[in-house]
Each structure stands twice: as C-alpha cells, then as structure tokens.
C-alpha positions in Angstrom: 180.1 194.2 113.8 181.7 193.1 110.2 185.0 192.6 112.1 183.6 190.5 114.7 181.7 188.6 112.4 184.3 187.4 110.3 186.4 186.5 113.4 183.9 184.3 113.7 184.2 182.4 110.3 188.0 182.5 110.6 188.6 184.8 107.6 190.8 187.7 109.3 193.3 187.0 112.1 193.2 190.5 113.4 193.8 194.0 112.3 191.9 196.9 110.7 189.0 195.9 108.0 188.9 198.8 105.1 185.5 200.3 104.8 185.2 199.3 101.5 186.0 195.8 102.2 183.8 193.2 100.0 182.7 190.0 101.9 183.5 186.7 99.2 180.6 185.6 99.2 182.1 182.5 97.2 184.8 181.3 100.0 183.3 178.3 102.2 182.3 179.0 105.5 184.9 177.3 107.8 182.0 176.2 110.1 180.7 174.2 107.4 183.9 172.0 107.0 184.0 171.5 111.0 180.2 170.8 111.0 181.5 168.1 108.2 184.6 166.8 109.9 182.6 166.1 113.0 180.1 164.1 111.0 183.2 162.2 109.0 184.0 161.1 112.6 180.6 160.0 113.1 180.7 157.5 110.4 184.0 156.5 112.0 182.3 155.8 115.6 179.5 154.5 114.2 181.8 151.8 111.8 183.5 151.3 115.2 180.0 150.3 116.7 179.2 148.2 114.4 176.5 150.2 113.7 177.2 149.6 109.6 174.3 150.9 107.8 173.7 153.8 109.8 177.3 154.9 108.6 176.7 154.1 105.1 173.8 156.1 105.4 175.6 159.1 106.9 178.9 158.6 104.5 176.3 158.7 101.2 175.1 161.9 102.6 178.4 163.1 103.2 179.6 162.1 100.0 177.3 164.0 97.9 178.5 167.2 99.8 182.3 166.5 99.0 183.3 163.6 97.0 186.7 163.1 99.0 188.9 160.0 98.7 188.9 159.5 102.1 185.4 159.3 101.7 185.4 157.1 99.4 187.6 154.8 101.2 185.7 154.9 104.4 182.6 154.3 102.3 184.6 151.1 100.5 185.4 149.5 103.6 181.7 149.8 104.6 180.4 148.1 101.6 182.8 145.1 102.0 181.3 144.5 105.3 177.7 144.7 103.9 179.0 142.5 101.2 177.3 144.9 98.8 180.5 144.0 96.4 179.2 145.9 93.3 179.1 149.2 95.1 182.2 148.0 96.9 184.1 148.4 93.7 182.7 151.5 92.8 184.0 152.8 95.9 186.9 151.4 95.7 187.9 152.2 92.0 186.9 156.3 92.5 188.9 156.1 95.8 192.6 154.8 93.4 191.4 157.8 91.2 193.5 160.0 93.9 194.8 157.9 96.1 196.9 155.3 95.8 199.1 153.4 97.7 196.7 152.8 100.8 197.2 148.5 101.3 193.9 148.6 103.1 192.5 150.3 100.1 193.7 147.6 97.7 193.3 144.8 100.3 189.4 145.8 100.7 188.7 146.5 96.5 190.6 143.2 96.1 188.0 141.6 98.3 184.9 143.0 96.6 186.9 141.5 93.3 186.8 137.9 94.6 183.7 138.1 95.3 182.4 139.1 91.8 185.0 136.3 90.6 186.9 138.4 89.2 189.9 136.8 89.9 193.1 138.4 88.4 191.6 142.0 89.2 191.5 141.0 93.1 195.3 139.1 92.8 196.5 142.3 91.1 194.6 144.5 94.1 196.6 142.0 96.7 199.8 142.2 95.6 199.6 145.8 95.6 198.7 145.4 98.9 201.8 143.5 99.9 203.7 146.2 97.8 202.2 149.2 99.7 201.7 147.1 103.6 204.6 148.1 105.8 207.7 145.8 106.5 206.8 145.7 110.4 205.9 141.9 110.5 204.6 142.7 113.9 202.3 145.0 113.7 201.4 144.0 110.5 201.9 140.3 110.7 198.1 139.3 110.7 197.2 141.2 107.3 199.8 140.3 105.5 199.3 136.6 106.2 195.7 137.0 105.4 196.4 138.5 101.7 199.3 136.0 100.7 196.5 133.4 102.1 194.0 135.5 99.3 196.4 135.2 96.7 196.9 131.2 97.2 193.1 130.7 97.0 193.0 132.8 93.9 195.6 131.0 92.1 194.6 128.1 93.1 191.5 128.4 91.8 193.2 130.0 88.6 195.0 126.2 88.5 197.8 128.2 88.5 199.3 126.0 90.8 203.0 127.3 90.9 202.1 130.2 91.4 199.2 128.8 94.6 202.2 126.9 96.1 205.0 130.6 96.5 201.7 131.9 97.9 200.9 129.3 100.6 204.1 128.7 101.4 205.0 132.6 102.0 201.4 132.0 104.1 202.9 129.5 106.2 206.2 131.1 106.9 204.2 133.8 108.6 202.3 131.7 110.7 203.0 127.8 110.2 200.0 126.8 112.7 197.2 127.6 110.4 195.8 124.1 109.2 193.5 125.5 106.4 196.6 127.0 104.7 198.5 123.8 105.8 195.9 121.8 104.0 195.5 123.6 101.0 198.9 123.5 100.2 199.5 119.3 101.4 196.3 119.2 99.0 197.9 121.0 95.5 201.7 119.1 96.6 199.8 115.2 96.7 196.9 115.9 94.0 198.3 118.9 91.3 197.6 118.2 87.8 201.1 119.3 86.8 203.2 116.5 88.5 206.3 118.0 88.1 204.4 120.5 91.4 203.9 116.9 93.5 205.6 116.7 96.5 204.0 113.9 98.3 206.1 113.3 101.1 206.1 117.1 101.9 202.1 116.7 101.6 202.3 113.8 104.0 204.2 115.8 106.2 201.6 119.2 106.3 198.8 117.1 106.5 200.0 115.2 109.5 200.2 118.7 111.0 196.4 119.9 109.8 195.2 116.6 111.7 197.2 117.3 114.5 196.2 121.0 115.1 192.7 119.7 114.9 192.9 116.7 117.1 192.3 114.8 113.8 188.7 115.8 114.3 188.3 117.5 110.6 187.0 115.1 107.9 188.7 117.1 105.2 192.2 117.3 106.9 191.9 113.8 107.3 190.6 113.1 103.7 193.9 114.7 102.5 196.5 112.9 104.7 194.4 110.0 103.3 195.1 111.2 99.4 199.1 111.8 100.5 199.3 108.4 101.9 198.0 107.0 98.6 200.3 108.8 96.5 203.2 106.9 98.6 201.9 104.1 97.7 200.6 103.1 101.1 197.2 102.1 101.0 196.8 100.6 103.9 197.1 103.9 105.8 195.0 105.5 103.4 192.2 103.3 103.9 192.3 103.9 107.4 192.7 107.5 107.3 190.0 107.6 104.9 187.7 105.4 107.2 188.5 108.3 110.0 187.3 110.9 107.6 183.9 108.8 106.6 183.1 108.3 110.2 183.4 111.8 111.0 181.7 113.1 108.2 178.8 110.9 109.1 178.7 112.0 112.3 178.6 115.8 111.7 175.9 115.4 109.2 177.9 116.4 106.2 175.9 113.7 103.7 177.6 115.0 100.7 181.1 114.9 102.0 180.2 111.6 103.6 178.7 110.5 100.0 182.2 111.9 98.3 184.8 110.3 101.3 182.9 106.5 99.9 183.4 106.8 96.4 187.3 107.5 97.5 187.2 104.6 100.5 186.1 102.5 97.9 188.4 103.3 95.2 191.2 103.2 98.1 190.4 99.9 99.3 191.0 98.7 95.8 194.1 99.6 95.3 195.2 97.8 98.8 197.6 94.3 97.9 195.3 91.5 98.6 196.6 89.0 101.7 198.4 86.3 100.5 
C-alpha cells in the first residue's frame, strides 16, 4: 500500500521500499505543482481571451503560492493592459530580480515607465529591449519598429532632439510608410530648437509623404508640411497648406486645433511678399 502510494506522488520509480522507510513529509507533493502548472496555463488562456482581470485575479492567487519570475512576468504584462502602471512596475522590477534578458519584459516595464513619466527609466528599459529582441527583422520586425518609435517620443519629449532624430529615423528604415513617425520626425528637422538639427528640405520631403499616406486629410500632417514650407521661405504654399489644415480642423470639430492652425495662418499670411 506504501509502495503504491508513493507511485502515485512520483517519489519512487520502482523497486523494493525498506520497511523502515520514513515518508518526507517536507518534499512537495508533485500533484501540487501539476495542479499549479495547469492553473499557470489558465491565466495564459484566459490573457488569450481577453478575459484580463479574471487572470490577474488567478495570477495574484498563484503568486502568493510561488513567487516565480515567470509569474511575475505574466502578471506584468497583465497590468500594462489594465494600465494599472504602478503595479506594472512592481511586477516588472521583481520579475529583472531573476530574469533578465526577456525584450518583452523590458519592452512591457518600459511601458508602465512612460506612463508614470518617468522617462529615462522607460528609454533605458527600451534599449534593453533592442539589446535582448532577436535579429530576425521578420519575425520581429513589428516590435522592434514599435520600441525605436518609443524611444523617439521619449527623446523627443526629453528635447533631446539628436538623439529623437537616430530614433525616428531607425523607425522609418523599418517601415518608411508610417506617417506618424514620418511626421514627427519632418516636425523636429523644420521646427528643432537646435538649428544646427534643421533639415528643412528633408522635412518638406517626409511631410509631403505624411499628407500623401493620408490623402492629405490629417490637419496636423498638413500643419507641418505648412511649417516646412515656411522655413523655405515659401509662404505662399504655406498659407495654403495651412488654409487645408484650418478647414479640416474645423470640419472634424477639433476647436482647439482649429483655434491653434489661426494664430499660425495668420502669422503665415504675414510673412507672404505683398503684390506689387
């Protein structure tokens, strides 16, 4: 009966068990860790299902039975979906405790970062995650587009503006059709502080292709195409541009982009050379 029954919690593989034998009372019953494995996989199906705070519920409860880095991981993920960034980070931070070098891992605690503005502790998270993502630009094409497009906005936002432009650009290279990215960076190369950054024909140039992309039916594309026109000097077209912008802008609604696009328009329309 002893025999049999420790068959049945995996402890002996066969044989003859001594009389005297001592059950460990100590050793973990292997049912208990396939009970929990099948429920780790539950919070896997039920992330899959969308089904988030049912497996935040079940990873919490899992958690407290073994705090595993997987765990933890799983759990970080989870939080950046709920947007519960504070916990996020938590997760996140016990997870780098053991493991490390996971992009996703980075990539997700990098998210829950920007979101608590903490900027250079999400662009540190990011470029790890470009450090750790694997070469395949196939498989991996669409994440690592997204972080380098992370890393742009942070920078940006930093005004560390050299630094915006190697991001944006490596952004582009990836995928060049992406008129967000091609706007923000026609935006820093026709308006950067540091105008030894200013490239406005190359702003000209992206901006045309934001407007195009969109059928020149985005205000804001339009607004910079307007901006790299201006800083060529040709006003004309930057009134016009800028006209497109307004219109649209009033038609969607937008009333404080509309009221911002006027002030410009009528700054532009000063600067055009009066008919002689």
């Amino acid at each position: 009966e002893l025999l049999h029954h420790l068959h049945s919690l995996g402890y002996v593989g066969g044989g003859n068990v001594k009389k005297d034998f001592s059950f460990d009372q100590s050793k973990e019953d292997p049912k208990d860790l396939i009970g929990f494995h099948n429920d780790f996989k539950k919070v896997l199906h039920l992330g899959e299902q969308n089904r988030i705070d049912d497996a935040r519920a079940l990873g919490e409860r899992l958690l407290k039975q073994r705090p595993l880095s997987e765990l933890y991981a799983l759990l970080l993920k989870i939080a950046v979906k709920q947007r519960d960034y504070g916990n996020a980070i938590r997760y996140g931070e016990k997870t780098l405790e053991v493991l490390s070098g996971r992009f996703n891992v980075h990539q997700d605690l990098g998210i829950a970062y920007v979101h608590t503005r903490q900027n250079e502790a999400a662009a540190k998270q990011f470029e790890l995650a470009l450090e750790f993502m694997p070469k395949d630009e196939t498989v991996f094409l669409a994440e690592r587009t997204r972080v380098h497009n992370q890393l742009g906005v942070i920078r940006n936002r930093q005004n560390k503006f050299e630094l915006a432009i190697v991001q944006f650009e490596e952004t582009l290279k990836l995928d060049p059709k992406q008129p967000q990215m091609l706007n923000a960076l026609a935006w820093i190369l026709a308006t950067c502080p540091d105008q030894a950054l200013r490239d406005p024909s190359k702003a000209l140039e992206l901006a045309r292709q934001a407007c195009d992309l969109t059928q020149s039916k985005h205000p804001v594309y339009l607004n910079t195409l307007a901006l790299a026109y201006a800083m060529l000097n040709n006003f004309s077209e930057a009134v016009k541009t800028s006209e497109k912008a307004l219109a649209l802008a009033q038609a969607k609604g937008d009333r404080r982009l509309a009221a911002d696009l006027q002030k410009q328009l009528d700054h532009l329309k000063l600067k055009v050379p009066a008919a002689h």
